[in-house]
MARSETI-742423 format. One record per residue (C-alpha): residue in three letters; x, y, z. Coordinates in Angstrom, 1 decimal. Each point is the difference from the previous one (the first is absolute). Last residue first. Example, Ala and Ser with C-alpha at 12.3 -4.5 7.8 and 13.67 -1.06 7.14 Angstrom:
2
REC   rest       c1       c2       c3
REC    SER     13.7     -1.1      7.1
REC    ALA     -1.4     -3.4      0.7
This chain:
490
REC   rest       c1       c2       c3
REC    UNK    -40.1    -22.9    -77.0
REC    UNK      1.3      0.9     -3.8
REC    UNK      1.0      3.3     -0.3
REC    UNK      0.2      0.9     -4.0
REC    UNK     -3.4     -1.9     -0.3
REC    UNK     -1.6      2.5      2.5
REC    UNK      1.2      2.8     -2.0
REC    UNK     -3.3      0.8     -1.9
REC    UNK     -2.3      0.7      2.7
REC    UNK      1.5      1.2      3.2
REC    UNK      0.1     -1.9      3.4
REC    UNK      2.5     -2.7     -1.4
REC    UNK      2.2      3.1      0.5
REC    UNK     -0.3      0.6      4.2
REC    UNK      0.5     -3.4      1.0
REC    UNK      3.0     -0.1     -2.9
REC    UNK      1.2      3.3      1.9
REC    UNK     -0.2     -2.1      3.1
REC    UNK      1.9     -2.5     -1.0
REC    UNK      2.6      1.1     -1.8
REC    UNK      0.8      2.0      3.9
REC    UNK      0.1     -3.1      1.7
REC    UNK      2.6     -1.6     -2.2
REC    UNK      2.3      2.4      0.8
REC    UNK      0.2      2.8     -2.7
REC    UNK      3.6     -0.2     -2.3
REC    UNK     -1.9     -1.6     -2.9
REC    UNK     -2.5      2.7     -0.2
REC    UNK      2.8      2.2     -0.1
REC    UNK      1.4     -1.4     -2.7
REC    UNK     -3.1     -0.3     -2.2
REC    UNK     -0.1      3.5      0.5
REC    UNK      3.4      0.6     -1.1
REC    UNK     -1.1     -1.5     -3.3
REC    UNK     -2.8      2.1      0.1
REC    UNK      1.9      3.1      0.1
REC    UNK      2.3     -1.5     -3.0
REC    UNK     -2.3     -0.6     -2.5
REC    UNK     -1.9      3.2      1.0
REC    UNK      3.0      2.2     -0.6
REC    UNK      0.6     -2.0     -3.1
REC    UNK     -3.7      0.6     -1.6
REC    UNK      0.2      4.0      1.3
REC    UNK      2.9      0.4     -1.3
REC    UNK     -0.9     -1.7     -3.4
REC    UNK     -2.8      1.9     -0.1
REC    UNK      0.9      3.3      1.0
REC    UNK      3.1      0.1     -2.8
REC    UNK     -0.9      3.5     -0.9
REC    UNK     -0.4      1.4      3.4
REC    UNK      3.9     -0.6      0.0
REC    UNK      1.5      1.8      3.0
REC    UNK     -3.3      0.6      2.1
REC    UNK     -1.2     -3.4     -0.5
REC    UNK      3.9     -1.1      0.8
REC    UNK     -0.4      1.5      3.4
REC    UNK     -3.7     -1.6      0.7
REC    UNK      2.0     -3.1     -0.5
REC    UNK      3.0      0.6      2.0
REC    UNK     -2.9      1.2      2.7
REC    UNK     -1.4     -3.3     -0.2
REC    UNK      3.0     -1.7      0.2
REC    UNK      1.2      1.5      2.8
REC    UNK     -3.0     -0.8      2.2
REC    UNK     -0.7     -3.5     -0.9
REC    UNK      4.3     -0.7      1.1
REC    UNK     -1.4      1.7      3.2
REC    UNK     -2.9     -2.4     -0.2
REC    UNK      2.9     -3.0      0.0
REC    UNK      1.9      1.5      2.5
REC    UNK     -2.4      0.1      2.2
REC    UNK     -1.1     -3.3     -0.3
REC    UNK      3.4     -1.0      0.5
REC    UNK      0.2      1.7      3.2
REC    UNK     -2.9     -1.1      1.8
REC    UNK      1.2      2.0      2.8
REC    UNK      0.2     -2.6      3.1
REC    UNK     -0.8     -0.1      3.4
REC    UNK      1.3     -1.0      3.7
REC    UNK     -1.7      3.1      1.1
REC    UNK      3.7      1.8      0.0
REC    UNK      0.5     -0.4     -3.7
REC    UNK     -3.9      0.9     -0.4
REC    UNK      0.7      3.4      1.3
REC    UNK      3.2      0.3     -1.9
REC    UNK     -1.7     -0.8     -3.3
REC    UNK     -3.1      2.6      0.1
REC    UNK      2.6      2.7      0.8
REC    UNK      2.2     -0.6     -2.6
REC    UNK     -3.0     -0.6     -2.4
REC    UNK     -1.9      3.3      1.3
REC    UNK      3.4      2.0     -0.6
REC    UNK      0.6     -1.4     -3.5
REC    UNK     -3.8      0.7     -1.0
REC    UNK      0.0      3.2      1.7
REC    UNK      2.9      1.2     -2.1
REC    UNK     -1.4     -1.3     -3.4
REC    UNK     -3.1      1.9      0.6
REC    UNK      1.3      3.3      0.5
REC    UNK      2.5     -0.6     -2.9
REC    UNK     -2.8     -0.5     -2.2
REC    UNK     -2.1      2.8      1.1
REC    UNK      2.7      2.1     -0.4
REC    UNK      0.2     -1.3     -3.3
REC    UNK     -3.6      0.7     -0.9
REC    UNK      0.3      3.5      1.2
REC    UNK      2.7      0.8     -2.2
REC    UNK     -1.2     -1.5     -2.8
REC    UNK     -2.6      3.0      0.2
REC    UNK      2.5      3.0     -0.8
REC    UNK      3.8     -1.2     -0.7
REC    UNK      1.8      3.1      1.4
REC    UNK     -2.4      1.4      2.7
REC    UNK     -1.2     -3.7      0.6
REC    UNK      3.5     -1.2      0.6
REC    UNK      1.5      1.2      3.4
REC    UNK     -2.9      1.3      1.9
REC    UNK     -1.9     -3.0     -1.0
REC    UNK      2.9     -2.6      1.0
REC    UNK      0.5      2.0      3.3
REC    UNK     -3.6      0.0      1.5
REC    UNK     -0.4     -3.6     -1.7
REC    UNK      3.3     -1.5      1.9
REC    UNK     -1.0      1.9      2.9
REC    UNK     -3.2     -1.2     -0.2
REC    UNK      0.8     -3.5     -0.5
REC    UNK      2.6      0.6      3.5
REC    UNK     -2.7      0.9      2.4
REC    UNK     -2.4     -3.0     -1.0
REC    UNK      3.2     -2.2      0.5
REC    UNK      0.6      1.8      3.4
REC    UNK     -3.9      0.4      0.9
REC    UNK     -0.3     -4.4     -1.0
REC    UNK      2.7     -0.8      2.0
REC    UNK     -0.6      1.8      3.0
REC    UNK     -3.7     -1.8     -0.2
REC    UNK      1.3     -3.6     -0.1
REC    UNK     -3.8     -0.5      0.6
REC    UNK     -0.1     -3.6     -0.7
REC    UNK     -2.4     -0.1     -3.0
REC    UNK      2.0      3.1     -1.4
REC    UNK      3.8     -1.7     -0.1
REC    UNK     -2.1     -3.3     -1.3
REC    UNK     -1.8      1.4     -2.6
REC    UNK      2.3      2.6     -1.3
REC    UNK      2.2     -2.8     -0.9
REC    UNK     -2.8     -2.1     -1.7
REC    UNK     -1.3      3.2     -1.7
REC    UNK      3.4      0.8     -1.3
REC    UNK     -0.4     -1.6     -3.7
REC    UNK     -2.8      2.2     -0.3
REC    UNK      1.6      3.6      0.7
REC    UNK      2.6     -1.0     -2.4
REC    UNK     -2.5     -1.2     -2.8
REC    UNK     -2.3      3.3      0.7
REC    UNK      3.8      1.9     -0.5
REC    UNK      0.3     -1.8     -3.7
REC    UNK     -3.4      1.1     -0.6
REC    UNK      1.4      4.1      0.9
REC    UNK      3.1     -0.7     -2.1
REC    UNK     -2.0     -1.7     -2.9
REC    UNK     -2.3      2.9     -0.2
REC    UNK      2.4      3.0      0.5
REC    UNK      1.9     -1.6     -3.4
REC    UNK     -3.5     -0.5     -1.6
REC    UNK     -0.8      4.1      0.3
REC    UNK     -2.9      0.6     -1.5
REC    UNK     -1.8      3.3     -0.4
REC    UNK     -2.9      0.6      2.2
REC    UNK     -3.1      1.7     -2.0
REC    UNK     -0.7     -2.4     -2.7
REC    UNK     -3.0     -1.2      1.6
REC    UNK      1.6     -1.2      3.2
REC    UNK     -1.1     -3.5     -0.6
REC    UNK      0.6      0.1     -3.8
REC    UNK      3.4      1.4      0.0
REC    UNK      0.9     -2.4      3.0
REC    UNK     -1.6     -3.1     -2.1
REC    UNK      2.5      1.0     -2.9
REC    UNK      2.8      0.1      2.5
REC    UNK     -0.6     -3.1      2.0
REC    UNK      0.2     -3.1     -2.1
REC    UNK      3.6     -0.9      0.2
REC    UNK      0.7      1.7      3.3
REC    UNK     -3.6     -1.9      1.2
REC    UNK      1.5     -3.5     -1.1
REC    UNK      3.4      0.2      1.8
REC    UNK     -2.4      1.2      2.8
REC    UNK     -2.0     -3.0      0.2
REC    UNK      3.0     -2.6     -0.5
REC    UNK      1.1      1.6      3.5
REC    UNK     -2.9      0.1      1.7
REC    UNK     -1.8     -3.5     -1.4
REC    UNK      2.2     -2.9      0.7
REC    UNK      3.1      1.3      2.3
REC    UNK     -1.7      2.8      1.8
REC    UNK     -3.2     -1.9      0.9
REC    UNK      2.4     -3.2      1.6
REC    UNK      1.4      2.3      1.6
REC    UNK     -2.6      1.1      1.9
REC    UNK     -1.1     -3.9      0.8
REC    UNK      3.9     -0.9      0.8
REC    UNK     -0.3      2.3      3.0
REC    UNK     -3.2     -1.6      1.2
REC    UNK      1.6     -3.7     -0.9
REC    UNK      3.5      0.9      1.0
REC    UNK     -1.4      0.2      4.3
REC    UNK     -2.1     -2.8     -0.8
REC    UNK      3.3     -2.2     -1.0
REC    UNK      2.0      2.1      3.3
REC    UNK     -2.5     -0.6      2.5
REC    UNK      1.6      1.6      2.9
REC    UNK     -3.1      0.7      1.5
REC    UNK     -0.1      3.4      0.2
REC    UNK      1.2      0.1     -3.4
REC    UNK     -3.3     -2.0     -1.6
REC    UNK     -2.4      2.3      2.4
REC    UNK      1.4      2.6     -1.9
REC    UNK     -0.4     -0.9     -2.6
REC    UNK     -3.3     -0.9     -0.1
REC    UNK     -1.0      3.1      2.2
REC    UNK      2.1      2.2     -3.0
REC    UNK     -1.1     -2.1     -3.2
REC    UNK     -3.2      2.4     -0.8
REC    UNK      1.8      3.0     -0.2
REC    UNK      2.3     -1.6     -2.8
REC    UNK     -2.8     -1.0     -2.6
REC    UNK     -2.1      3.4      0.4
REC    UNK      3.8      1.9      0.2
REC    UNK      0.3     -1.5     -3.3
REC    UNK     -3.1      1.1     -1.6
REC    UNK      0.7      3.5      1.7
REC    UNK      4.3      0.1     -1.8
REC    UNK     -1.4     -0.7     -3.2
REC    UNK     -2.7      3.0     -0.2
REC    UNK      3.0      1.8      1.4
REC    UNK      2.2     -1.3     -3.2
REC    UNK     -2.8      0.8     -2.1
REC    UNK     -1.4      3.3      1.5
REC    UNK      5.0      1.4     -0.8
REC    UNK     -0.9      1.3     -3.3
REC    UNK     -3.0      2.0      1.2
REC    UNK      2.0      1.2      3.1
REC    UNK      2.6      1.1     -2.0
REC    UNK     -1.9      1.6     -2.8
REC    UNK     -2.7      1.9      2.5
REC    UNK      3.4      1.1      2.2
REC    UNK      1.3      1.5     -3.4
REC    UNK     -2.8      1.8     -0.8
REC    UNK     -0.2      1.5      3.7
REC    UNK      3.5      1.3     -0.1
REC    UNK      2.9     -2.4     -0.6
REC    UNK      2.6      1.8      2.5
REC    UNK     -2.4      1.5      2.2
REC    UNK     -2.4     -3.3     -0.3
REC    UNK      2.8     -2.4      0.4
REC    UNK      0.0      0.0      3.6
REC    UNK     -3.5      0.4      1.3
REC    UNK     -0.7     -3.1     -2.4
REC    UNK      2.8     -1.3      1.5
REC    UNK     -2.4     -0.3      3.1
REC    UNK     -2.0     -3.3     -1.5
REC    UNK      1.8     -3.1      0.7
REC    UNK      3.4      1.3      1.2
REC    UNK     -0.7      2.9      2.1
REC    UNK     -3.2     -2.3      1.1
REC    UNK      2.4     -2.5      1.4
REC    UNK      2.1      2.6      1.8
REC    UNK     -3.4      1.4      1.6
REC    UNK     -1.0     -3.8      0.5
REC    UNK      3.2     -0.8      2.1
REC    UNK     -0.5      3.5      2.0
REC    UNK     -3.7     -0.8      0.6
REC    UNK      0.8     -3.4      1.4
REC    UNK      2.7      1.2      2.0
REC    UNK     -2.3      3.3      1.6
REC    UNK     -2.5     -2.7      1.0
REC    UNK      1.6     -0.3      3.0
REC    UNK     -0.2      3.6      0.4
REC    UNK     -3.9     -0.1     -0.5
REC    UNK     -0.8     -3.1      2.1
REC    UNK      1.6      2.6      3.2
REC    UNK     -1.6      2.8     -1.0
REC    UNK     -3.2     -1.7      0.1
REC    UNK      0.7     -2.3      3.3
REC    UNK      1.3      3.7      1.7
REC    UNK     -3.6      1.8     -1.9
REC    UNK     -1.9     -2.8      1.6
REC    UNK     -3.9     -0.1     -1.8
REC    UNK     -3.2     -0.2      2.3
REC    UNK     -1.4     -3.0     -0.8
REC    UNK     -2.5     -0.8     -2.9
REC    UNK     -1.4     -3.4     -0.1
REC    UNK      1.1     -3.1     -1.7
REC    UNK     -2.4     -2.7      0.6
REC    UNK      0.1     -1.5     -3.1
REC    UNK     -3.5      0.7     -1.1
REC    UNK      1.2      3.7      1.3
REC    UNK      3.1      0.1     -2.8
REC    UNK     -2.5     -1.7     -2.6
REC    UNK     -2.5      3.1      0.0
REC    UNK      2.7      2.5      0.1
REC    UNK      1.8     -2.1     -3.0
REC    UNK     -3.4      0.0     -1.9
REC    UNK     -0.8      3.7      0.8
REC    UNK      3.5      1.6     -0.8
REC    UNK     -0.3     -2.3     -3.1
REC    UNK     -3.6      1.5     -0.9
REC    UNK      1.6      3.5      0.1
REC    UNK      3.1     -0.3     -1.3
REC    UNK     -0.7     -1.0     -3.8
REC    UNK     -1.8      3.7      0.0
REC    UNK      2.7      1.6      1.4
REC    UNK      2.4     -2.0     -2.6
REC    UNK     -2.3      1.1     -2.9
REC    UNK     -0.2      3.5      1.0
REC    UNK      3.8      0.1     -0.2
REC    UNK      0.5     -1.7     -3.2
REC    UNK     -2.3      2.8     -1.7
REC    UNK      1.6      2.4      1.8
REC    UNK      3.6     -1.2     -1.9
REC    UNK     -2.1     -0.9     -3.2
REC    UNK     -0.8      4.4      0.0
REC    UNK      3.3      1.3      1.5
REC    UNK      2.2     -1.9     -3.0
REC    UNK     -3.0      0.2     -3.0
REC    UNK     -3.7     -0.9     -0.5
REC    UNK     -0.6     -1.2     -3.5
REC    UNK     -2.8     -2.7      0.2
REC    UNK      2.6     -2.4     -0.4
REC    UNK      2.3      1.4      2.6
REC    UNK     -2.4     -0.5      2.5
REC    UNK     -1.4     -3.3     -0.9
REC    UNK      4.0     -1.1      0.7
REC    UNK      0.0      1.8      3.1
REC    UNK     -3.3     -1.6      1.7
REC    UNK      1.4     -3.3     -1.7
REC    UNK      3.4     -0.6      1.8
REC    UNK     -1.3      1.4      3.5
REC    UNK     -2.9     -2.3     -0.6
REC    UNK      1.7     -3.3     -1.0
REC    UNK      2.4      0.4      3.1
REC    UNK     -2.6      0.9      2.3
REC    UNK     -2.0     -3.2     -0.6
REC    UNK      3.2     -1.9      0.6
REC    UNK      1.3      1.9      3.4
REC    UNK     -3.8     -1.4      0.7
REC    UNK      0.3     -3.3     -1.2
REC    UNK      3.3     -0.3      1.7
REC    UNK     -1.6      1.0      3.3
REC    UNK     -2.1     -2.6     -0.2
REC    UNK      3.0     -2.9     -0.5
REC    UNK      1.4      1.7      2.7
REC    UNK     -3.1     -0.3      2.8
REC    UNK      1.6     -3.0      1.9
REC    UNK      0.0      1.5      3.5
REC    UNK      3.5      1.3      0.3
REC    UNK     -0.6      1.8     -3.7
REC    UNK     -2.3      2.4      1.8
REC    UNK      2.9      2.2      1.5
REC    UNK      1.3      0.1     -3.6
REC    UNK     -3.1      1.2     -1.5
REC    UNK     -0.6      2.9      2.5
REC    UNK      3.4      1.3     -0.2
REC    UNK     -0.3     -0.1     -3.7
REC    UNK     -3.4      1.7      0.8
REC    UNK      1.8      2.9      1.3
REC    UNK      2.5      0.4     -2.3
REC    UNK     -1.8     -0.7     -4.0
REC    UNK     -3.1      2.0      0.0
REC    UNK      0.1      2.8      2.3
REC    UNK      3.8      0.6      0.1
REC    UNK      0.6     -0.6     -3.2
REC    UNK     -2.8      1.4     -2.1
REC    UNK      1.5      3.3      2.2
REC    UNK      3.2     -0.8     -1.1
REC    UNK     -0.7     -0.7     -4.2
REC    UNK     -2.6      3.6      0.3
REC    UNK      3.4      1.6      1.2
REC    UNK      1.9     -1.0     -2.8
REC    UNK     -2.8      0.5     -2.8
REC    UNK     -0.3      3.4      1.2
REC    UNK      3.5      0.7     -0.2
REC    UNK     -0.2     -1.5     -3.4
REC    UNK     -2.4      2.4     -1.2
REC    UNK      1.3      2.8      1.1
REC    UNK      3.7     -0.7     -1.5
REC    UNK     -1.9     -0.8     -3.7
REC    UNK     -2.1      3.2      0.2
REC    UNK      3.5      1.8      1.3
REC    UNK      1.7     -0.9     -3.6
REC    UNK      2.8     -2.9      0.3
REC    UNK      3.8      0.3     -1.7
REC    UNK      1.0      2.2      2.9
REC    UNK      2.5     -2.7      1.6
REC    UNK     -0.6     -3.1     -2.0
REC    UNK     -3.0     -2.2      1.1
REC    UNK     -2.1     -0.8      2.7
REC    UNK      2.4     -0.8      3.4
REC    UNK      1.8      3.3      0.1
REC    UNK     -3.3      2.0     -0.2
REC    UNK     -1.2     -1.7      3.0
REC    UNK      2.5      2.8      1.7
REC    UNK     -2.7      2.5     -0.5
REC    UNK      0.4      1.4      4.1
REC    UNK     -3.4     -0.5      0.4
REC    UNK     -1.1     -2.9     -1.8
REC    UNK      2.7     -2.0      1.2
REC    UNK     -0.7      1.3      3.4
REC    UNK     -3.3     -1.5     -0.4
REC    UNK      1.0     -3.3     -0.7
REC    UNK      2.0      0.3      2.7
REC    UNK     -2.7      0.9      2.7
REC    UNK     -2.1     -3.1     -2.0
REC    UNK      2.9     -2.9      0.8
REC    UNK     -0.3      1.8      3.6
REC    UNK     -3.9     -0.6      0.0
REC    UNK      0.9     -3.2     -0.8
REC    UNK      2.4     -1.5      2.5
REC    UNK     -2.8      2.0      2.6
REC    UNK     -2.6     -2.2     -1.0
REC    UNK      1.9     -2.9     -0.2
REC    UNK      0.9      0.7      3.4
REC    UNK     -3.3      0.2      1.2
REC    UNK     -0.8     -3.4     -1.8
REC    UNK      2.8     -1.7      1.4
REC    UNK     -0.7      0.6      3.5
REC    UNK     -3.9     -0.9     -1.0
REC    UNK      1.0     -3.4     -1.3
REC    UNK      3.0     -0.8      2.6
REC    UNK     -2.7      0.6      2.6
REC    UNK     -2.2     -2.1     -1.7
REC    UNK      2.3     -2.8     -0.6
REC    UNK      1.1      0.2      4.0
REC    UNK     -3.9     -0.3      0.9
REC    UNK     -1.0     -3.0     -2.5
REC    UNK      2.8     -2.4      1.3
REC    UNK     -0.9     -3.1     -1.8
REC    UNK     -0.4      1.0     -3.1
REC    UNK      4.1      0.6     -1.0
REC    UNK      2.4      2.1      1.4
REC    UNK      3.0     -0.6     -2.0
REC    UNK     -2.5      0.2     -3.1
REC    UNK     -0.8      3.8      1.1
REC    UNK      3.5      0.4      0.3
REC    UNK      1.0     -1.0     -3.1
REC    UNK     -2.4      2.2     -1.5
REC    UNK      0.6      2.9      1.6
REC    UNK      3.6     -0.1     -0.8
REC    UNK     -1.9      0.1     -3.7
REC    UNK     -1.9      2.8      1.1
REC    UNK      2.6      1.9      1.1
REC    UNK      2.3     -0.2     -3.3
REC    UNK     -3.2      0.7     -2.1
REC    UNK      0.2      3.4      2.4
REC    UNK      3.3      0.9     -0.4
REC    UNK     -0.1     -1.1     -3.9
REC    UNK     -2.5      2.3     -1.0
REC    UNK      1.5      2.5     -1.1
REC    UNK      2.1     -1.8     -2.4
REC    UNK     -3.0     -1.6     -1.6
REC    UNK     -1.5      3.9     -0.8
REC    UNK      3.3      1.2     -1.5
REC    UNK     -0.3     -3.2     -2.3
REC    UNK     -3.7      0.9     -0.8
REC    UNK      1.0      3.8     -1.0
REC    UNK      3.0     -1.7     -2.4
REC    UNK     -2.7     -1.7     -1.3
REC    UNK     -2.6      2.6     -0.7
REC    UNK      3.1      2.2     -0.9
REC    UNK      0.3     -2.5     -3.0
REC    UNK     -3.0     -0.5     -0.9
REC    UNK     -0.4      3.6     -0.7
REC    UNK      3.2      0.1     -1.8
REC    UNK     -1.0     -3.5     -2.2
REC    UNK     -2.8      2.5     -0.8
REC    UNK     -3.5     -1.8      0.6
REC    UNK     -2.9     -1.0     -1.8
REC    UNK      1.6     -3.1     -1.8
REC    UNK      3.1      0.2      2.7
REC    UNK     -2.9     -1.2      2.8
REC    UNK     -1.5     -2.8     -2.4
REC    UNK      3.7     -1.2     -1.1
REC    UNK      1.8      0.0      4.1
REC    UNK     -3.8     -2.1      1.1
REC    UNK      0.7     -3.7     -1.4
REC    UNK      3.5      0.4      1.6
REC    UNK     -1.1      1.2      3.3
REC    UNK     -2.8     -2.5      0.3
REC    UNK      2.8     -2.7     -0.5
């Protein structure tokens, strides 16, 4: 949501260019990364594998991983730096020879100054953080990742505002996350020898070793990041950095959609989990039936709305300096509604670590987006993109159900199929809908008035396909809020 409150104030004393390569330079940035997010999350697992009670094999893990981190990113800084060197960032900013060398400097600067924040602000004390979540310090940590959220989103914003432009918010940010570091080094230090967990001399063979494993995790989240954020690096030598800063400005609803999702799904793994591991097949529909049930009554009459209402709030939110495109819209909300409607899939091939499933899937969406870009963004500019997206999405979705269904089918399970079909059913007609809007934006109110007619109508469906368990706990959960608690009596 920060994102979308923050796209106007940064195109009000900005270029949509210079936004632009700012964003392309912060995609670059997340792909670096990946190796070493990829370790620390192995990390992670590990660390909670371990647990409390075994103080000495946690520390040596801890400092192991540490070292390594350290060399992960000093290798994410050599190629940074042979960017730089050999020009080739270039590629990743804008049209071939359409930027001035002011421009170039400044955004290899801003590169660089992203890894080193990095490496001394974000790597080693994730390490730190996750070795501490063993010993119930999580919900402190979050305060902390919390605190450094606001301020690496308002030390660039006050930047900008007081006229400072691509190298100058870039050292700005980076002072701020040295400074954030300092005191959290200190806290997580301090808590770390509270806990007993003393330094040992690190094991380059256990090192190494946690680092290849972690080698699938980082593979699965460099395809994911492709997907999510890297066609940024895709587009921009086809689009150039205006046309990156329209894509990515068209597409801050659908991700601001796709985080207040992942805030309801996340939540539901250990639940669910726990439900499958049991065999529990009416708890096991309940946490799937709870993302759903989102999709069905608010995500897909919610973007039916936004196509109807979007375009004049666009020209006002970007301050007249994006042009619409209400066709690129619907296809890139119609791709959230996809991506939503396989949460319960993805949920259950994830939660059990069908790990060669999840690379091959992830392996193939890129392909399908690699290919689908190449193929129609040179001809049909920006609705390109969205459509690769599209067809990325749709492809995981029917390899994460296929997937998801076999491996209840032999845990004596069952895919709530009519559900499914039901919030599939949801799916098309939203994006009939959002199709029509685009067709006839003269007749938006009596599309919009049928569309709805008939999405909540398959909402009353679904709601009579839950089990029994399921109605009740949503109506636990709606006599809770003013105002509908007479719709829901206990």
């Amino acid at each position: 949501m920060s994102q979308m409150a923050l796209v106007p104030l940064y195109l009000t004393y900005w270029s949509a260019k210079t936004y632009g390569i700012s964003l392309a330079v912060l995609a670059l940035t997340n792909i670096i990364q990946t190796f070493d997010f990829g370790h620390q999350t192995y990390l992670q697992y590990e660390f909670l594998r371990i647990g409390r009670d075994n103080r000495t094999e946690l520390s040596k893990y801890l400092w192991s991983g540490v070292c390594f981190g350290i060399l992960i990113c000093l290798a994410q800084l050599a190629f940074i730096i042979f960017l730089l060197v050999t020009g080739t960032l270039t590629y990743f900013l804008d049209e071939i020879g359409s930027l001035d060398a002011q421009t170039i400097y400044e955004a290899e600067l801003l590169l660089l100054l992203q890894g080193l924040a990095w490496f001394l602000s974000t790597s080693i004390p994730g390490v730190f953080h996750r070795a501490l979540a063993p010993f119930g310090y999580y919900p402190r940590m979050s305060w902390w990742n919390f605190l450094y959220a606001v301020l690496s989103t308002v030390a660039p914003v006050v930047a900008v505002v007081y006229g400072a432009g691509l190298l100058e918010t870039g050292i700005v940010s980076f002072i701020t996350s040295i400074t954030y570091s300092i005191p959290l080094y200190y806290d997580m230090l301090r808590l770390l020898r509270k806990e007993g967990v003393t330094f040992q001399a690190p094991s380059w063979k256990l090192g190494y070793h946690n680092f290849v494993r972690s080698l699938a995790l980082s593979a699965k989240g460099l395809l994911e990041n492709i997907r999510q954020q890297g066609i940024r690096l895709l587009l921009v030598p086809m689009l150039g950095a205006n046309g990156l800063a329209a894509f990515s400005t068209m597409r801050t609803g659908a991700n601001a959609a796709l985080k207040s999702l992942n805030t309801i799904a996340n939540p539901l793994m250990p639940e669910l989990m726990r439900f499958l591991h049991q065999r529990d097949q009416a708890r096991s529909e309940i946490a799937l039936g709870t993302v759903w049930v989102v999709v069905v009554a608010l995500l897909a009459p919610a973007v039916v709305v936004m196509q109807a209402l979007a375009e004049p709030l666009f020209s006002a939110w970007t301050r007249g300096q994006v042009v619409f495109d209400p066709l690129l819209f619907a296809t890139l909300s119609l791709g959230i509604l996809v991506y939503a409607a396989a949460q319960p899939a993805v949920a259950i091939v994830v939660g059990n670590n069908l790990l060669k499933h999840q690379l091959g899937l992830s392996l193939t969406a890129v392909i399908v987006l690699v290919g689908t870009i190449l193929l129609l963004v040179p001809t049909i500019g920006m609705l390109g993109g969205g459509i690769a997206l599209l067809l990325a999405e749709v492809v995981a979705t029917v390899g994460y159900r296929i997937y998801a269904q076999r491996w209840l089918q032999k845990n004596n399970l069952a895919w709530p199929t009519r559900s499914a079909n039901i919030v599939n059913l949801s799916v098309w007609m939203a994006g009939l809908s959002m199709g029509l809007l685009v067709l006839f934006p003269n007749a938006q109110p009596t599309v919009v008035t049928i569309s709805l007619l008939f999405l909540l109508w398959n909402a009353w469906r679904y709601w009579q396909a839950l089990p029994d368990l399921a109605t009740q706990r949503v109506r636990k959960m709606l006599v809770s809020v003013p105002g509908v608690r007479r719709l829901f009596p206990a």
